[in-house]
C-alpha positions as CSV (number, residue, x, y, z in Angstrom):
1,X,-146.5,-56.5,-44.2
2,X,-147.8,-59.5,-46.3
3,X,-148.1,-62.7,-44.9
4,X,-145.4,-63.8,-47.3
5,X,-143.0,-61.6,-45.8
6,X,-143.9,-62.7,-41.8
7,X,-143.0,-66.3,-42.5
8,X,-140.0,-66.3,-40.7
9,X,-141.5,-64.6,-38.0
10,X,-144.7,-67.2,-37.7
11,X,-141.7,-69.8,-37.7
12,X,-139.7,-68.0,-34.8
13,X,-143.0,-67.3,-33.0
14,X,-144.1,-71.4,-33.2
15,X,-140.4,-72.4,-31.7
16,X,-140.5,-69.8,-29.1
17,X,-144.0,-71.0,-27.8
18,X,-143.0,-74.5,-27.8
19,X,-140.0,-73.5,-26.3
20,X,-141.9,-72.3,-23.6
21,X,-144.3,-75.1,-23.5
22,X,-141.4,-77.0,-22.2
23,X,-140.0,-74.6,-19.8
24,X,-143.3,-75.4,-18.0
25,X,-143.0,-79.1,-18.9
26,X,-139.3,-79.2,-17.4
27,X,-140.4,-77.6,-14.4
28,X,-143.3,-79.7,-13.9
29,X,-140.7,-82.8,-13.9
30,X,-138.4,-80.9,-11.4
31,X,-141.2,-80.5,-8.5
32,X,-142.9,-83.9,-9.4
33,X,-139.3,-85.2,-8.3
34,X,-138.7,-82.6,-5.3
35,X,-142.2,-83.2,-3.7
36,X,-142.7,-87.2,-4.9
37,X,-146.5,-88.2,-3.3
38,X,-146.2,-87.7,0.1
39,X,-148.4,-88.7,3.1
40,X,-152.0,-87.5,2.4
41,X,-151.2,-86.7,-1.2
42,X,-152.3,-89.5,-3.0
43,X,-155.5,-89.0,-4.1
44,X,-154.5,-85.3,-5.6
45,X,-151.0,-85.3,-6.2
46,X,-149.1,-87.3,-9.4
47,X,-146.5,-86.1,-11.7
48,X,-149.1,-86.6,-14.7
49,X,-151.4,-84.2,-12.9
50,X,-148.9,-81.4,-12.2
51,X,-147.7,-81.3,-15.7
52,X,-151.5,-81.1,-16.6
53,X,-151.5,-78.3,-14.4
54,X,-148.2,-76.4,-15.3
55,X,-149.1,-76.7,-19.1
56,X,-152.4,-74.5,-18.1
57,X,-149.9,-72.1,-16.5
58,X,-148.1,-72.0,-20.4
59,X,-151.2,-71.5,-22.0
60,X,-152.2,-68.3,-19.7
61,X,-148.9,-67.0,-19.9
62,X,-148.2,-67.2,-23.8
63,X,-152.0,-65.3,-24.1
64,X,-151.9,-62.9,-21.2
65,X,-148.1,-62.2,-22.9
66,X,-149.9,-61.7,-26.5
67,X,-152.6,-59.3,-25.4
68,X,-150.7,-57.5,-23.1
69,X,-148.8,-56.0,-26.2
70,X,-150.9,-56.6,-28.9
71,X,-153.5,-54.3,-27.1
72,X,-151.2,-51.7,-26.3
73,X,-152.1,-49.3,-29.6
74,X,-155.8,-50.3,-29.5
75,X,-154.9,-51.5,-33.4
76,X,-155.2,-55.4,-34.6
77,X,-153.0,-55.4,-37.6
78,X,-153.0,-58.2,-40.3
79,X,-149.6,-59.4,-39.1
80,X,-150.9,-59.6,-35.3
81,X,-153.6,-61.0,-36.4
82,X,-150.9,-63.6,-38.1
83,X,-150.0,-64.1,-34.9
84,X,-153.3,-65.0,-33.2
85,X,-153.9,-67.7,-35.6
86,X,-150.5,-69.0,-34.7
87,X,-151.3,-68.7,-31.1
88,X,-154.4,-70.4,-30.6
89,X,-153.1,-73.1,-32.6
90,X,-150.8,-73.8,-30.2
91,X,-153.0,-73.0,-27.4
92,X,-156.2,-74.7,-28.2
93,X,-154.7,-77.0,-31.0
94,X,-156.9,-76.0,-33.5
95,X,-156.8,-73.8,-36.5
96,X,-159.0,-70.4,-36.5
97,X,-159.5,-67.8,-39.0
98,X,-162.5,-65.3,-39.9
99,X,-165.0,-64.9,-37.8
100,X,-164.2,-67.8,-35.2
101,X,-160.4,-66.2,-34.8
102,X,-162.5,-62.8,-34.1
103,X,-164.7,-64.1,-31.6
104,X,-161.8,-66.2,-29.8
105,X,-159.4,-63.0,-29.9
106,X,-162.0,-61.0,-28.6
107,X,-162.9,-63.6,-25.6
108,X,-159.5,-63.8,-24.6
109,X,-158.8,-60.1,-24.8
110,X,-161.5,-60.0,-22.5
111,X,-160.6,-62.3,-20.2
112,X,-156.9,-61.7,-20.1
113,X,-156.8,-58.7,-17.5
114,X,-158.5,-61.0,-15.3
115,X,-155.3,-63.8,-14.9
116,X,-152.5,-62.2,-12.7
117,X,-149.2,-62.3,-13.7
118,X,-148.6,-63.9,-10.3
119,X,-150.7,-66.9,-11.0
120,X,-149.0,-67.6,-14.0
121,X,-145.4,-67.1,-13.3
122,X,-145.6,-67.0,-9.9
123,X,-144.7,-70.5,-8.9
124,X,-141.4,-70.4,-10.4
125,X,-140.3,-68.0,-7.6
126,X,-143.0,-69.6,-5.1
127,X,-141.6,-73.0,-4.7
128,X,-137.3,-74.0,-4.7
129,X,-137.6,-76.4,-7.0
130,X,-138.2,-74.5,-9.9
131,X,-136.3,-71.2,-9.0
132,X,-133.4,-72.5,-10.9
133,X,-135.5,-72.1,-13.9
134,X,-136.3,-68.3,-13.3
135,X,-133.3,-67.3,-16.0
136,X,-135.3,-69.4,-18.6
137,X,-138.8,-68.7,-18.0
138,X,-137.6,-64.9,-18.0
139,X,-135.5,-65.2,-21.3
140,X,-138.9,-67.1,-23.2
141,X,-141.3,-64.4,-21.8
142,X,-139.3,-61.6,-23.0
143,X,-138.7,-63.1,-26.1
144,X,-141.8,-63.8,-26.7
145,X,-143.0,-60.2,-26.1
146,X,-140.5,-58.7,-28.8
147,X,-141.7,-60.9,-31.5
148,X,-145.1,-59.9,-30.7
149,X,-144.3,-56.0,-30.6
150,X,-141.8,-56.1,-34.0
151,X,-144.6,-58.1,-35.8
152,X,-145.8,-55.1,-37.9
153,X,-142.6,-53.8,-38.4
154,X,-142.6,-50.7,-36.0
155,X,-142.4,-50.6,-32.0
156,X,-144.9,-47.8,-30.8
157,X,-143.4,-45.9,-27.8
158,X,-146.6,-47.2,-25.8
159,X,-145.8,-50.8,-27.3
160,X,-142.1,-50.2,-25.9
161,X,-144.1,-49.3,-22.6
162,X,-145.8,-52.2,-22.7
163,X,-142.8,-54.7,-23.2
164,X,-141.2,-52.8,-20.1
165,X,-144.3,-53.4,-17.8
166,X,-143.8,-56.8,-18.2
167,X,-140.1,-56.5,-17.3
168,X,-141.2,-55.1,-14.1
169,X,-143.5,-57.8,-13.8
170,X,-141.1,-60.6,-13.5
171,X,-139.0,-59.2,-11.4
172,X,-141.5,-57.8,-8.8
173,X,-142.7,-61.8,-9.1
174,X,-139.2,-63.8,-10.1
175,X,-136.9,-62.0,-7.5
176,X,-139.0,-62.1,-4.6
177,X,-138.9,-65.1,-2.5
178,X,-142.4,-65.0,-0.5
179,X,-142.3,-67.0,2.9
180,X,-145.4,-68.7,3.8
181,X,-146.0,-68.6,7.3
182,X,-147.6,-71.6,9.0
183,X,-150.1,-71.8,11.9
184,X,-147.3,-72.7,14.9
185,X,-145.4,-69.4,13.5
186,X,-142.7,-71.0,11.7
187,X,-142.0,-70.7,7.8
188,X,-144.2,-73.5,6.0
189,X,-142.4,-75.9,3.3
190,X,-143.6,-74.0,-0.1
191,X,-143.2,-77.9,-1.3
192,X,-146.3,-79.6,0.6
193,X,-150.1,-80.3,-0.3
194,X,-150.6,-76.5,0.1
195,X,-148.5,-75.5,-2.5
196,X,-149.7,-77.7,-4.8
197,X,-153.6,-76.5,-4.0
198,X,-152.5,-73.2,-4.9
199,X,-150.8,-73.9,-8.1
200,X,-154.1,-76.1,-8.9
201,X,-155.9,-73.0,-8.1
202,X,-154.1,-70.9,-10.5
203,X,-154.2,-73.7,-13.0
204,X,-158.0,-74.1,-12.8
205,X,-158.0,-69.9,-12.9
206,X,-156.7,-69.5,-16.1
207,X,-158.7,-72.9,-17.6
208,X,-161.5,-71.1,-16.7
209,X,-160.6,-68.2,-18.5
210,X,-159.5,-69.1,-21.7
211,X,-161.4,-71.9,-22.5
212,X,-162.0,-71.5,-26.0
213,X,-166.2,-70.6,-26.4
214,X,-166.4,-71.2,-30.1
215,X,-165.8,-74.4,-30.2
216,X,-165.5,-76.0,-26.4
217,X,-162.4,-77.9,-27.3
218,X,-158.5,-77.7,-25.0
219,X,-155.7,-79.1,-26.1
220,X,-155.0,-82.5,-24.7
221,X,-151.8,-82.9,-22.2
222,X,-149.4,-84.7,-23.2
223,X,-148.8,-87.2,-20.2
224,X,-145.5,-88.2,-19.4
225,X,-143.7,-91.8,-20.0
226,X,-142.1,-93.7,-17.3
227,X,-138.8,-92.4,-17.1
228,X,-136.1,-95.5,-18.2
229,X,-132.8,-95.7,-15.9
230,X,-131.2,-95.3,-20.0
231,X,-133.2,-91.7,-19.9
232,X,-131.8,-90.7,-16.7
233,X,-128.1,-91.9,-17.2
234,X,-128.3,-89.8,-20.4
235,X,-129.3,-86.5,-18.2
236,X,-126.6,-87.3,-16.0
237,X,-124.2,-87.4,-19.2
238,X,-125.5,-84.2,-20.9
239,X,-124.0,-82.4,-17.6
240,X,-121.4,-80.5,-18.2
241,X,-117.8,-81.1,-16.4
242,X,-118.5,-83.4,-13.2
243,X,-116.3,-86.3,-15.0
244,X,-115.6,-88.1,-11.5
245,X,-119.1,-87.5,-10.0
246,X,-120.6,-89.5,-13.6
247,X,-117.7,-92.3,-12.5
248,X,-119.0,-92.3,-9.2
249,X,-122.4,-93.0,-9.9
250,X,-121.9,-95.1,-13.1
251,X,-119.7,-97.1,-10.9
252,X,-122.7,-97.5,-8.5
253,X,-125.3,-98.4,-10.6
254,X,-123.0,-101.0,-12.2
255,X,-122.5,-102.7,-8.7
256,X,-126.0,-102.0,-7.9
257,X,-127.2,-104.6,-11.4
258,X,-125.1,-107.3,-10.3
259,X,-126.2,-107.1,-7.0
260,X,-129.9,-107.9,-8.0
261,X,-128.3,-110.3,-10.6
262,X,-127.0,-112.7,-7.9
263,X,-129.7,-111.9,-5.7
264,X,-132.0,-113.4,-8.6
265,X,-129.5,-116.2,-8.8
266,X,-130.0,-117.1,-5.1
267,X,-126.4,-116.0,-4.6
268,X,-125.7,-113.6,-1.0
269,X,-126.0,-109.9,-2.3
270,X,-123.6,-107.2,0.0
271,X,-125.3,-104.9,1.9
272,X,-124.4,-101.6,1.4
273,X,-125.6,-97.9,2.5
274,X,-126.6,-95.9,-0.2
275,X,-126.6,-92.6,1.8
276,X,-124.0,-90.1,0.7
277,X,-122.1,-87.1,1.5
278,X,-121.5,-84.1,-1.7
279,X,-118.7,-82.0,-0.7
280,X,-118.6,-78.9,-3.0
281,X,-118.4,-75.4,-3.2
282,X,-122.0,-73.3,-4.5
283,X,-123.2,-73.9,-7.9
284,X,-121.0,-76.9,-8.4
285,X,-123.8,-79.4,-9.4
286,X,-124.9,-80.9,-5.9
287,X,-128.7,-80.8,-5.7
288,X,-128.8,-81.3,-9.7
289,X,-127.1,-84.1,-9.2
290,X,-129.1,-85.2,-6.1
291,X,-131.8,-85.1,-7.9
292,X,-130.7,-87.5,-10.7
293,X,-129.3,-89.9,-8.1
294,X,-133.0,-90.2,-7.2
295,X,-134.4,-90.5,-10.4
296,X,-132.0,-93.1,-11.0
297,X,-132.4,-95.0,-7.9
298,X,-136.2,-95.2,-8.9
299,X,-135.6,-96.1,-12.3
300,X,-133.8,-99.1,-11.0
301,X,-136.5,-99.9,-8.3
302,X,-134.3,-99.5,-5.6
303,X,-136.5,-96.6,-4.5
304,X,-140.4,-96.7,-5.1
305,X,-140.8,-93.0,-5.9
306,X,-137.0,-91.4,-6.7
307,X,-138.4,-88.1,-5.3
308,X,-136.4,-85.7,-4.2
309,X,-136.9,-83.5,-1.0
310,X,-134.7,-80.6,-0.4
311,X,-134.1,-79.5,3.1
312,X,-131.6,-77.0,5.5
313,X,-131.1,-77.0,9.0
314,X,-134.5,-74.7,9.3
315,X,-136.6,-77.6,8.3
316,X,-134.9,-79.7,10.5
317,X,-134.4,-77.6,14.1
318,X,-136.9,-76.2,15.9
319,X,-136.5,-72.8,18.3
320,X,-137.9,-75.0,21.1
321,X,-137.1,-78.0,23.2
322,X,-138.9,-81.0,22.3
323,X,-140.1,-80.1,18.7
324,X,-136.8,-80.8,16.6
325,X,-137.4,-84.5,16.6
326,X,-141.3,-84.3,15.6
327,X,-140.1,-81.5,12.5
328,X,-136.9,-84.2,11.7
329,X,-139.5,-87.4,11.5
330,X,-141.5,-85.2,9.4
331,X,-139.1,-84.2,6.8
332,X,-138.1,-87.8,6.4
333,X,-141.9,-89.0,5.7
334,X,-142.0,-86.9,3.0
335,X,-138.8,-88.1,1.5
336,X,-139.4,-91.8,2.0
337,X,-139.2,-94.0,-1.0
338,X,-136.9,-91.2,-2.3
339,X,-134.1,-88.8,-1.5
340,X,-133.8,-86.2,1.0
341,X,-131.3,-83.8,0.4
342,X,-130.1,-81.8,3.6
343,X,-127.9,-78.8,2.5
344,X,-125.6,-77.0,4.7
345,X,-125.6,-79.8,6.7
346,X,-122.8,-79.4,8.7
347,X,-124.8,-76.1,9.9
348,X,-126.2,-78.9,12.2
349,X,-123.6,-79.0,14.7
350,X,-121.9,-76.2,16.1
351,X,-117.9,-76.0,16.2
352,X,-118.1,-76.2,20.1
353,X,-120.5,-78.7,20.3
354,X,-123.0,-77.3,22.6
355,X,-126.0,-77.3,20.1
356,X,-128.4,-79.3,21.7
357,X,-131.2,-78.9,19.2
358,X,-129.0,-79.8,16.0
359,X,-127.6,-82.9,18.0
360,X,-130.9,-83.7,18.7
361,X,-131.5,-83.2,14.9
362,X,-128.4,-85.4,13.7
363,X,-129.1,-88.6,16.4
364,X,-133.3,-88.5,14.8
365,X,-132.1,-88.6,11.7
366,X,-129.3,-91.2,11.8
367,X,-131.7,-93.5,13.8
368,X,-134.0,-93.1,10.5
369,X,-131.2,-93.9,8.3
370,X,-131.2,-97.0,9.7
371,X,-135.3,-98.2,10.2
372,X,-135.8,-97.0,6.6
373,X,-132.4,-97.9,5.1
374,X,-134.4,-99.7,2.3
375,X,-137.0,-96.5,1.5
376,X,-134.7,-93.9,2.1
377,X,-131.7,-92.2,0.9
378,X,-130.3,-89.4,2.5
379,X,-127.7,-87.2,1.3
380,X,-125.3,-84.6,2.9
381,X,-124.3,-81.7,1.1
382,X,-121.9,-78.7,1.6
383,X,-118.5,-77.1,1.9
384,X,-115.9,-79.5,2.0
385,X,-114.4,-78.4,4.9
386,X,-117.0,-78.3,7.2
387,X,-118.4,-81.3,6.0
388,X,-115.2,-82.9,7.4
389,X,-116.0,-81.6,10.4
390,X,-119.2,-83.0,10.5
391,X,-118.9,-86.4,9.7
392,X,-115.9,-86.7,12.2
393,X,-117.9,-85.1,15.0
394,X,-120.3,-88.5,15.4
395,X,-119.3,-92.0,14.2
396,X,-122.6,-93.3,13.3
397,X,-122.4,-90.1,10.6
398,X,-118.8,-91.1,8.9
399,X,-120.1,-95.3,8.9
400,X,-123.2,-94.6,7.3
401,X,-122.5,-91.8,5.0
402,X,-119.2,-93.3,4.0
403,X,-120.0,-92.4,0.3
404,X,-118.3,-88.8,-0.4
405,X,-118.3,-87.2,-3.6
406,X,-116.4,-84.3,-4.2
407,X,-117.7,-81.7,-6.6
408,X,-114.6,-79.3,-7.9
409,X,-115.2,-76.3,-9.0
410,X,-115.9,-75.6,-13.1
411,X,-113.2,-75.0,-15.2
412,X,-112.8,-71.7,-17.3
413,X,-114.0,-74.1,-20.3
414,X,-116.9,-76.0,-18.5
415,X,-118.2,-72.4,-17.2
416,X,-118.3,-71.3,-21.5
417,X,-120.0,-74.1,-22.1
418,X,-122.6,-73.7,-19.3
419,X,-123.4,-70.6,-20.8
420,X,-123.6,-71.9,-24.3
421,X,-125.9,-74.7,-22.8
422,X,-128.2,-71.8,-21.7
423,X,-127.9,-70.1,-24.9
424,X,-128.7,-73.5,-26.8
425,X,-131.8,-73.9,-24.8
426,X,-133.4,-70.1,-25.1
427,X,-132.1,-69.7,-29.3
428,X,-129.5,-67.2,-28.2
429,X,-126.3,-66.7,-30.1
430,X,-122.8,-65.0,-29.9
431,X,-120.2,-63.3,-31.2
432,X,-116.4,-64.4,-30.9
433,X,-116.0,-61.5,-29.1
434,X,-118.4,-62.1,-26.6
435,X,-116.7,-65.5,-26.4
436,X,-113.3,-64.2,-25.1
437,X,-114.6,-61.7,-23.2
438,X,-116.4,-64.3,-21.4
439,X,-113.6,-66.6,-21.0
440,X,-111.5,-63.7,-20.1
441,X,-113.6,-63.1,-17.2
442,X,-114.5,-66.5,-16.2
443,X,-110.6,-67.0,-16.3
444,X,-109.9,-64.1,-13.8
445,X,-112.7,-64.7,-11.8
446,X,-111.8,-68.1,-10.9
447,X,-108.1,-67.0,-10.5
448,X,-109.8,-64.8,-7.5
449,X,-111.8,-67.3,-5.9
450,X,-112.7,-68.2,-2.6
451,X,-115.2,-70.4,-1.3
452,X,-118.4,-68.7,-2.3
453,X,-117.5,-69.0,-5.9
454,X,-120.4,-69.2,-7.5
455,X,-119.8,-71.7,-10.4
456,X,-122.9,-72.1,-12.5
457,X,-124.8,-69.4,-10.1
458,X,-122.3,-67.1,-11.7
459,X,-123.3,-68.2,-15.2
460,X,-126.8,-68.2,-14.6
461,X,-126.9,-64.6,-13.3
462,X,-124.2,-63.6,-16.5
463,X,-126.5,-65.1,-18.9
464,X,-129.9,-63.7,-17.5
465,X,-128.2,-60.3,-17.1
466,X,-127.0,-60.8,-20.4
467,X,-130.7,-61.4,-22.0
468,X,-132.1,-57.5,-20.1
469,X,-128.8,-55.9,-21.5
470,X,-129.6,-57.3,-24.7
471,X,-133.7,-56.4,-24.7
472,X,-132.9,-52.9,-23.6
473,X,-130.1,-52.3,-26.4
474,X,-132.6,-53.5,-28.9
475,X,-136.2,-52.6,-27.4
476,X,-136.4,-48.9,-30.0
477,X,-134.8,-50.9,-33.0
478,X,-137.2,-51.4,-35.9
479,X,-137.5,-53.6,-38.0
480,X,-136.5,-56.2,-35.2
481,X,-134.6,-59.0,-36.9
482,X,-134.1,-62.6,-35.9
483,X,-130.5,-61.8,-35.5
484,X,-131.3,-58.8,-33.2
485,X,-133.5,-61.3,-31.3
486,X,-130.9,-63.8,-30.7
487,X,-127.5,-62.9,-30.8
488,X,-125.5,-61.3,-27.7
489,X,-122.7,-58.5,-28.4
490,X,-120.0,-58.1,-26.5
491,X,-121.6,-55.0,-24.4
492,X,-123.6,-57.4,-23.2
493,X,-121.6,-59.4,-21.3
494,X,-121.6,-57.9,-17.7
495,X,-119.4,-59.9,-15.3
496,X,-119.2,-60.0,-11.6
497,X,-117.8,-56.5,-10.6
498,X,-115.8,-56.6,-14.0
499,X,-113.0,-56.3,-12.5
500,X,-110.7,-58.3,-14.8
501,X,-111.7,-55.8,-17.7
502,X,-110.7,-53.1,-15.2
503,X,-107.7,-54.1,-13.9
504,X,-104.6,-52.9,-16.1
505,X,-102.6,-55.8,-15.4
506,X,-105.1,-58.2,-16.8
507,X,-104.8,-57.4,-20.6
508,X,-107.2,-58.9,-22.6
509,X,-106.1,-62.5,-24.1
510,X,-105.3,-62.6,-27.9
511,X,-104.7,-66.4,-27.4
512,X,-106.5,-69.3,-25.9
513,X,-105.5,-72.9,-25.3
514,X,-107.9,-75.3,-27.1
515,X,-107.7,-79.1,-26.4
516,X,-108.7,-81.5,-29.1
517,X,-111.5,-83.7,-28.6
518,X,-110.1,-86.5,-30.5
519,X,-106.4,-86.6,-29.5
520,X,-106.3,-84.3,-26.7
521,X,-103.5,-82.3,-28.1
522,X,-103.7,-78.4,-26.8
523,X,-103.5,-75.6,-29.2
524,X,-103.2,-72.2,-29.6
525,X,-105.7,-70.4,-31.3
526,X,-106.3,-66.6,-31.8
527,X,-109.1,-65.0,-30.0
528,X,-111.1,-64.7,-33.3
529,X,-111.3,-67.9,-34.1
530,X,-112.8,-68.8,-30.7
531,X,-116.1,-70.8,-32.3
532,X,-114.9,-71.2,-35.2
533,X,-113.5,-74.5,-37.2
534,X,-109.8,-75.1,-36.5
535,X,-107.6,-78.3,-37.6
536,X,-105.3,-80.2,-34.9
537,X,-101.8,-79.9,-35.8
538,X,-101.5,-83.2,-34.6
539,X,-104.1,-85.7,-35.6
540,X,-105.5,-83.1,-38.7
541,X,-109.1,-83.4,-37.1
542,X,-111.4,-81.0,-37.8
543,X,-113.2,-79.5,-35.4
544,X,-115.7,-76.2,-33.3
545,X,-112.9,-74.6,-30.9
546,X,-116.2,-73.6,-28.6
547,X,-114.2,-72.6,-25.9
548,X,-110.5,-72.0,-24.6
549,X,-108.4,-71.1,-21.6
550,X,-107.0,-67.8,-22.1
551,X,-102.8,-67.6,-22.3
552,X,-101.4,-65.2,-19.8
553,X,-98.4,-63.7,-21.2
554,X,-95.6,-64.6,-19.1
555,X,-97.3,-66.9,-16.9
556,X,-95.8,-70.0,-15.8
């Protein structure tokens, strides 16, 4: 294949690195705001120097992911070799061909068995904070594998082998969830100085190894601005759905300005508790949120680090008498100058009240609320019901946490376009028939909910099962198109159990309810033209009918 004919290739092959150049980057930014700089930390420990580190990590993995299937017929081809120059441009930032791209390839084929898939993807299963991110990192590796394997036009069996090594790869790394075990026998906090040694192990691991011989230069990291309370805001609109959470906090910061207004203009400022309680079922946004809140907060100044620090009872409650209040004070250094986020919390008291340990728990930690009211925010998270219970089981919770936010579950439309938002941020596509089948089984699913729902867990998992059904459809298709590469079919599409596709008396919808974005007015709009350009019959504005509610025939 001439190097005419790859250019579209070389283009999807530069996107998809630098997509995944900022899977690492966004993950980076995630732990620097779980962990924040905690006691001891200083002097090794900055968000700068963790996205130095995680951008290491990218460069291993986009190498080890090149030669582990470029290798796999023991043949270099020109268009592979296309593909190298491409690479190390990204990698090293500096243009090879001839003999230098030779000797370069050749180093890091060498070195390349040596870096363990573990060291380079590991920490997105290793540490909570970037778990959410699995889904992505999974969707870039495999994709970036395919382009490599279709770039001379034919998949080898062993090159088909090859891509499904990897598969087993990442999920013999992504779905495990180690536990380290400290020395007093409990389960260590994967977010302290230890993890972050580790991860600057396996950062200075794969430096080591693909450092570029020929010419002794590295790309230069990128280092992060200061994030603007503008920037944040913006994150917080991008969510999808969560309309009267974003009221909430908008509301808040506004009162929060003029409170430092008068304060400048010698006028008495109110005192008020920032600590807060997020009442919502799973997947509804809470510890996303949380962590904006903190990002926000530090934006502002209000807190010195905006960190966020995610907790359960376990980090809280010890197994025996007289360690819960040490592990509680603990928890709460770590988080001061920033969030800490307790989830579950009402798992802290017991329905019959005989729980010594997580009394013991919720007295230490409302007596911290109050010595570091001004470097701490803490927030409560969990079902609604329980949380009720909580709060009325001690006053001092329900007058200091007197800031509850409700999260409601997603809407049949808001879960579509959680899905599309993954889509949009891994270059995957869809058919309209993917999009009412998965409005058809977002609809019924949420018509059969309980409180486990799982919101946008339930998405997540769709679209990641999604991206396998797709790879294995199309791993023995040659030549492998972009549009292969990208777009999901409708067999794709695997929902929980399935069940509304499978139940007879849930027909599949030929019409959806569409609401206009400019005058609100609610259509009807076939099922084909789900995604497609429709006119409002009421204010004649164009626009993309993304998603719809399906119309039950005879409902009410």
């Amino acid at each position: 294949m001439a190097e005419t004919d790859l250019t579209p290739l070389l283009q999807e092959f530069r996107t998809t690195l630098e997509a995944c150049r900022q899977v690492y980057a966004r993950a980076a930014r995630d732990w620097a705001h779980s962990q924040g700089s905690s006691a001891g930390q200083e002097a090794t420990f900055d968000a700068d120097h963790l996205r130095d580190l995680m951008d290491d990590l990218h460069r291993g993995v986009v190498i080890k992911i090149y030669v582990t299937v470029a290798e796999a017929d023991r043949y270099w081809s020109p268009a592979e070799r296309c593909l190298a120059e491409v690479l190390l441009e990204h990698v090293w930032g500096e243009r090879l061909n001839g003999p230098p791209l030779t000797e370069a390839v050749r180093h890091v084929f060498d070195e390349s068995s040596r870096i363990r898939w573990s060291s380079v993807v590991g920490p997105f299963a290793r540490y909570h904070a970037l778990r959410e991110r699995t889904a992505e990192l999974r969707t870039i590796v495999t994709r970036l594998a395919n382009l490599v394997a279709k770039a001379d036009g034919t998949i080898q069996p062993i090159e088909q082998a090859r891509l499904a090594s990897i598969e087993v790869e990442l999920d013999n790394i992504l779905e495990a969830v180690p536990l380290a075990v400290g020395s007093d026998g409990n389960v260590a906090d994967s977010t302290e100085l230890g993890g972050f040694r580790q991860l600057q192990t396996a950062a200075d691991e794969v430096r080591q190894r693909y450092q570029l011989e020929t010419s002794g230069k590295v790309e230069p990291s990128t280092k992060a601005p200061v994030e603007s309370l503008d920037d944040a805001l913006a994150e917080l609109d991008r969510l999808v759905g969560l309309a009267p959470i974003k009221h909430e906090i908008r509301t808040l910061v506004n009162f929060l300005k003029v409170q430092a207004k008068r304060q400048r203009a010698g006028l008495p400022s109110d005192r008020i508790s920032l600590h807060m309680v997020f009442c919502g079922n799973p997947g509804t946004g809470k510890t996303t949120v949380a962590r904006l809140v903190g990002r926000i907060l530090g934006a502002m100044g209000i807190l010195k680090k905006g960190h966020l620090v995610e907790t359960d009872r376990s980090g809280l409650v010890a197994s025996y008498a007289g360690q819960t209040a040490p592990r509680t004070h603990k928890k709460v250094d770590e988080a001061l100058d920033g969030v800490l986020f307790i989830d579950e919390a009402y798992s802290l008291v017991s329905e019959d009240r005989e729980d010594a340990f997580g009394a013991e728990a919720v007295q230490t930690l409302l007596k911290r609320t109050e010595d570091d009211r001004n470097r701490l925010v803490v927030i409560l998270a969990g079902y609604p019901a329980p949380m009720e219970r909580l709060l009325k089981s001690n006053p001092g919770l329900s007058s200091r946490f007197n800031r509850q936010l409700t999260f409601p579950d997603y809407t049949t439309v808001e879960l579509g376009r959680l899905f599309q938002q993954l889509c949009e941020q891994s270059r995957y596509t869809m058919t309209t028939a993917c999009r009412a089948k998965l409005a058809q089984g977002f609809y019924a699913l949420l018509a059969d909910r309980d409180e486990h729902f799982g919101n946008g867990r339930l998405v997540r998992n769709t679209f990641e099962s999604a991206t396998r059904r797709l790879a294995n459809r199309i791993v023995g298709i040659a030549p492998l198109t972009h549009e292969l590469l990208t777009q999901f079919e409708v067999d794709d599409i695997e929902l929980q159990d399935e069940q509304f596709s499978r139940d007879s008396s849930r027909p599949p919808a030929a019409r959806f309810s569409v609401a206009c974005p400019g005058c609100g007015h609610t259509s009807r709009v076939r099922a084909e033209h789900l995604g497609h350009r429709v006119v409002c019959r009421k204010c004649s504005l164009k626009f993309r009918a993304e998603w719809g509610e399906p119309i039950v025939e005879g409902a009410t």
